[in-house]
VOPAGU-2260 file (C-alpha; in pm, 1 decimal, decimal comma):
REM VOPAGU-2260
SITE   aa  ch    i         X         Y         Z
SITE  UNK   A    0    -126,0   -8920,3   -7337,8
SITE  UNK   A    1    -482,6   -8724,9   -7378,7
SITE  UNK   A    2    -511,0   -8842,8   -7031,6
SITE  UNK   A    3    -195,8   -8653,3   -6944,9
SITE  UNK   A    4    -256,5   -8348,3   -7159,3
SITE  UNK   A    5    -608,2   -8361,0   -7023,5
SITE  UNK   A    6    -457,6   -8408,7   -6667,4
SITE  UNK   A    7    -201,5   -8145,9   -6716,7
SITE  UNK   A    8    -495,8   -7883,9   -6886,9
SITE  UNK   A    9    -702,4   -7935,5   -6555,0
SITE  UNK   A   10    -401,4   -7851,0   -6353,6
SITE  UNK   A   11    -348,6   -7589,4   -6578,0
SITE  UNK   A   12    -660,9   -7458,4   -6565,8
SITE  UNK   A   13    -646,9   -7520,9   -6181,1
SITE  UNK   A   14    -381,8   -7310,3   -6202,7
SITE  UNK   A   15    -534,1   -7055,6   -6348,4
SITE  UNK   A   16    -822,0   -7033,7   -6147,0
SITE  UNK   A   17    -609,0   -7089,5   -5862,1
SITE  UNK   A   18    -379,7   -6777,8   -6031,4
SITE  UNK   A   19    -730,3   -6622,2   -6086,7
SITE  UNK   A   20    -837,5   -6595,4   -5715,9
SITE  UNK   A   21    -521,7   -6543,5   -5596,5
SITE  UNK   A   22    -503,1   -6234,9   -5872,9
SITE  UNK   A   23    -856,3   -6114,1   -5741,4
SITE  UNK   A   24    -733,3   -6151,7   -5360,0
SITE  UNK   A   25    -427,1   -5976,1   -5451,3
SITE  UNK   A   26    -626,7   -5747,8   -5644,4
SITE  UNK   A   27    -844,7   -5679,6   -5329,4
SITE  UNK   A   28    -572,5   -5686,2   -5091,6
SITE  UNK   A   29    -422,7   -5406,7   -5281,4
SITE  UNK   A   30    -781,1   -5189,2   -5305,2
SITE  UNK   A   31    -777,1   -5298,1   -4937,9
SITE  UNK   A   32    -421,7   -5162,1   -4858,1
SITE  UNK   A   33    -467,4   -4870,3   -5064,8
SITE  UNK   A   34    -771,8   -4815,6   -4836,7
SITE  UNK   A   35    -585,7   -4921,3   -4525,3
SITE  UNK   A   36    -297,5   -4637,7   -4642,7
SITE  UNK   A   37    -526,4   -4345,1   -4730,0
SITE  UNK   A   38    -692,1   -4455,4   -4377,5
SITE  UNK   A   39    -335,1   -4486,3   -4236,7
SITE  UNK   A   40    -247,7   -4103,8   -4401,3
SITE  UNK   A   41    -610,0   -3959,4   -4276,4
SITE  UNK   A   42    -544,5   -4124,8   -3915,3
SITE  UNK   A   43    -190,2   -3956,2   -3954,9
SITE  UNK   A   44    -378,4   -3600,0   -3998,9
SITE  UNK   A   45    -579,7   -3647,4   -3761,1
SITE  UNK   A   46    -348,2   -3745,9   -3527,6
SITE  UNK   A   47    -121,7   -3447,9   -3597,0
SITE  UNK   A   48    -429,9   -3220,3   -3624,0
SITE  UNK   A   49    -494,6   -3395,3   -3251,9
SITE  UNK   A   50    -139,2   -3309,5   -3160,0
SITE  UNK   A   51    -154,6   -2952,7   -3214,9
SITE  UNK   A   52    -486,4   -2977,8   -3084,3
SITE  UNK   A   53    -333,0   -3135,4   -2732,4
SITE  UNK   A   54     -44,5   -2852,4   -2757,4
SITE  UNK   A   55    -278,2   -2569,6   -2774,8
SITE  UNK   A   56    -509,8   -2744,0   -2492,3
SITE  UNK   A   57    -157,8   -2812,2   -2281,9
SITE  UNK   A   58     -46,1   -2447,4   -2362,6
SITE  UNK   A   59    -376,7   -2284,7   -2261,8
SITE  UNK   A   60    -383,0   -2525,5   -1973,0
SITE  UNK   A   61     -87,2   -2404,0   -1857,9
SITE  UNK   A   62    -172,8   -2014,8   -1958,2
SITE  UNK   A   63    -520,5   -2179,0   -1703,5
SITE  UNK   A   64    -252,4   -2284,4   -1457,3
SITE  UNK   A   65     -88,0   -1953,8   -1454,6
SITE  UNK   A   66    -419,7   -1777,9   -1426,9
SITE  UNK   A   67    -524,4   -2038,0   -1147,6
SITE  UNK   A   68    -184,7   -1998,8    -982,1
SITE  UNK   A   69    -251,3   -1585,6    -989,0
SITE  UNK   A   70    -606,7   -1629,4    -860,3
SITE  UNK   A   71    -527,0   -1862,9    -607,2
SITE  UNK   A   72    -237,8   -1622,4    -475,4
SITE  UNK   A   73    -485,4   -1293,3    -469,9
SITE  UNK   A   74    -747,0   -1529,9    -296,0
SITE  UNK   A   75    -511,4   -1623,8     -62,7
SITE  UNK   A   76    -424,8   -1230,0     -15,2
SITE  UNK   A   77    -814,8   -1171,0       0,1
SITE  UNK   A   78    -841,9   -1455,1     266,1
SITE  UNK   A   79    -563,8   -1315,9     496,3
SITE  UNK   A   80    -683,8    -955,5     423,3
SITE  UNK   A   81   -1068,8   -1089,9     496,3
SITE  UNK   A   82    -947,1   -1230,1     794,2
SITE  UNK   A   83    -769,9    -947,8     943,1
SITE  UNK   A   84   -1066,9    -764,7     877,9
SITE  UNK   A   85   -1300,1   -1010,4    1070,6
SITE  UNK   A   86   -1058,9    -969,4    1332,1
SITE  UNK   A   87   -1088,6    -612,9    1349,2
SITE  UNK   A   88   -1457,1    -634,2    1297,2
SITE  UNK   A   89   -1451,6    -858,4    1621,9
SITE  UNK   A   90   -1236,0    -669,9    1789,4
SITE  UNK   A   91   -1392,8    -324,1    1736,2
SITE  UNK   A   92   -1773,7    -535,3    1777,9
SITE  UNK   A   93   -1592,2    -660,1    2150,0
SITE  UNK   A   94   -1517,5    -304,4    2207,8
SITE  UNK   A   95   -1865,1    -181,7    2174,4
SITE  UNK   A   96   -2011,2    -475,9    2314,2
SITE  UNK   A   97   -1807,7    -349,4    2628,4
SITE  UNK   A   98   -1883,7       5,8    2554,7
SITE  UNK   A   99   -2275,0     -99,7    2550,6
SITE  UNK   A  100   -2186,5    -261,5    2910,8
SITE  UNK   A  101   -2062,6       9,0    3051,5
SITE  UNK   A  102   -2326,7     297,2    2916,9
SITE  UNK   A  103   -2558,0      -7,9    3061,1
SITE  UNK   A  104   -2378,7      76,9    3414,7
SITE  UNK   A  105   -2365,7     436,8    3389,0
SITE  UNK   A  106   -2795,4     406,6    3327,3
SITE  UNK   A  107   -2843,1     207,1    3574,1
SITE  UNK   A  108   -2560,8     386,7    3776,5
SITE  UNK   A  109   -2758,5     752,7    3659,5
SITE  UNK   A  110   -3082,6     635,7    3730,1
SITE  UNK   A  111   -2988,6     499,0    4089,5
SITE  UNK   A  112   -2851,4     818,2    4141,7
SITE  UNK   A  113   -3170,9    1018,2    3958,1
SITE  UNK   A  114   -3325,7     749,2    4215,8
SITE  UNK   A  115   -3170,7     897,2    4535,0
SITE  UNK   A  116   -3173,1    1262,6    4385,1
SITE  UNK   A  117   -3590,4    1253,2    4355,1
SITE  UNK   A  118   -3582,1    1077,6    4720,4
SITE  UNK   A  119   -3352,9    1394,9    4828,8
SITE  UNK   A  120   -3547,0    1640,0    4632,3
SITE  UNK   A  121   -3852,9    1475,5    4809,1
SITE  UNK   A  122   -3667,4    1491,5    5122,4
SITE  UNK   A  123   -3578,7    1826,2    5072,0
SITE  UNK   A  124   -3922,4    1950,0    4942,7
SITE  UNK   A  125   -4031,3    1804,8    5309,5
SITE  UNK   A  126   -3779,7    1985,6    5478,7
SITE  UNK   A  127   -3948,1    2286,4    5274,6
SITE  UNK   A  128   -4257,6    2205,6    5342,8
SITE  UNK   A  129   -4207,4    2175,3    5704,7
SITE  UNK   A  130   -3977,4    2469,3    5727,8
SITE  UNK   A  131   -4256,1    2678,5    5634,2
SITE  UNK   A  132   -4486,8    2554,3    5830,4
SITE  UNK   A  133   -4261,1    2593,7    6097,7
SITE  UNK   A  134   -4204,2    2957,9    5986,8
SITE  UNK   A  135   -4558,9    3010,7    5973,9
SITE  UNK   A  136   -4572,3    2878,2    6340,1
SITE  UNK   A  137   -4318,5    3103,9    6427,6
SITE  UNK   A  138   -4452,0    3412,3    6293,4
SITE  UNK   A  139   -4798,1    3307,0    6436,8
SITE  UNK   A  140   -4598,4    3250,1    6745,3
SITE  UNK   A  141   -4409,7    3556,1    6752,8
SITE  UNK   A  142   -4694,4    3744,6    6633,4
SITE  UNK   A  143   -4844,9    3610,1    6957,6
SITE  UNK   A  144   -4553,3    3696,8    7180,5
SITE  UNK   A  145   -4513,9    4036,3    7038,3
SITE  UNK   A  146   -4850,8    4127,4    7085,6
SITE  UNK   A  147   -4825,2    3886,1    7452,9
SITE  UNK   A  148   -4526,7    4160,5    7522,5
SITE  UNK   A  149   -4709,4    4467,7    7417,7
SITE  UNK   A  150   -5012,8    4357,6    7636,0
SITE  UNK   A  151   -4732,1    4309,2    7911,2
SITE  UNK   A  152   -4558,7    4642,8    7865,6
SITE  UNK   A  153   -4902,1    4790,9    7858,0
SITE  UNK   A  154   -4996,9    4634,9    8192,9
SITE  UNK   A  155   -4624,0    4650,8    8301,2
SITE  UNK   A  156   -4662,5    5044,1    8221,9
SITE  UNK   A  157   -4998,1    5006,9    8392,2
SITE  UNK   A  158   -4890,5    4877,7    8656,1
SITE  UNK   A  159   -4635,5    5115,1    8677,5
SITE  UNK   A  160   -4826,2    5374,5    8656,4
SITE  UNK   A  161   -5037,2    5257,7    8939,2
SITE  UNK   A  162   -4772,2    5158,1    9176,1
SITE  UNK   A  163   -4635,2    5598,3    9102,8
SITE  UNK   A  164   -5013,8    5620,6    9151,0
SITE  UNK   A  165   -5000,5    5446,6    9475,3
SITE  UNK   A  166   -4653,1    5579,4    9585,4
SITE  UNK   A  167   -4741,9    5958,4    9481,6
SITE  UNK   A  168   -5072,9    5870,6    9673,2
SITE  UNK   A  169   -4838,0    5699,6   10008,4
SITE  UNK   A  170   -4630,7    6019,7    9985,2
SITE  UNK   A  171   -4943,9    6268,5    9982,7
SITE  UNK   A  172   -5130,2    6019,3   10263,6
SITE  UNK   A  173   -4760,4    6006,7   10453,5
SITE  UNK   A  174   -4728,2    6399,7   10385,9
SITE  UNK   A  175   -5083,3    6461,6   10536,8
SITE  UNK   A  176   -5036,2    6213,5   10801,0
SITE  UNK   A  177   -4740,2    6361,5   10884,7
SITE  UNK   A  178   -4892,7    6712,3   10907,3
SITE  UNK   A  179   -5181,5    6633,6   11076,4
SITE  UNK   A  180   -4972,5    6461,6   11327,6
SITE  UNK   A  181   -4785,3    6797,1   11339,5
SITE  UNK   A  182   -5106,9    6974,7   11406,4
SITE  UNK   A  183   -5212,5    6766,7   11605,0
């Protein structure tokens, strides 16, 4: 029987100890679970404080969207109005690219015909030139003539004069003759 009591004390006692560490696990399980709950309840806060968090983010995101949807509309206004722009740019550059073109003809057009005007101008200065030589020639020449004519009424006039001369003289040589042949 003290081999039963004794068995029955060491299963007591086995008991206990067994009671023991299950006590202490269950003791540590609860400091554990306590732990895992104030964990748990600080996760929870965080979480929410994460939540409001991602709704403020989401709601300025989409405030971001907005603003992005806005800016992308007035770029796409400033694109189209940039672009018309260009175009006119190019369009008004074209037209003075061909107004360049054609002031480029009308020098080259000018100077071709400043060209031809200095070759007149020459041409005419020739003419000039020539014209009074030829007046000079002319005046020399009728200088000459007029004082060739003089000389020839002067001779003509002699002449003249001598042939009266000659003719008085015929008529006075006739006259005598002609009363001397009556005398005689």
């Amino acid at each position: 029987m003290f081999v039963k009591v004794d068995k029955q004390n060491l299963e007591i006692r086995s008991c206990q100890d067994h009671l023991s560490i299950e006590h202490s696990k269950n003791s540590s399980n609860e400091h554990e679970q306590q732990q895992l709950r104030h964990c748990l309840q600080t996760s929870n806060e965080q979480i929410e404080k994460y939540r409001q968090n991602l709704n403020e983010k989401q709601e300025k995101l989409i405030e971001y969207e907005r603003t992005i949807d806005e800016l992308n509309s007035r770029n796409y206004l400033f694109e189209n109005k940039f672009i018309e722009t260009m175009s006119i740019l190019d369009l008004r550059n074209q037209t003075i690219i061909d107004y360049e073109q054609q002031v480029n003809k009308f020098q080259i057009d000018l100077l071709q015909k400043h060209k031809d005007l200095l070759e007149k101008q020459n041409l005419i200065d020739q003419l000039e030139q020539d014209l009074i030589e030829k007046s000079a020639r002319i005046a020399q020449l009728t200088e000459t003539f007029e004082t060739e004519q003089i000389k020839n009424q002067q001779r003509e006039k002699s002449q003249e004069d001598y042939a009266n001369q000659t003719q008085a003289d015929c008529q006075n040589l006739q006259r005598d003759v002609t009363q001397n042949s009556i005398s005689i």
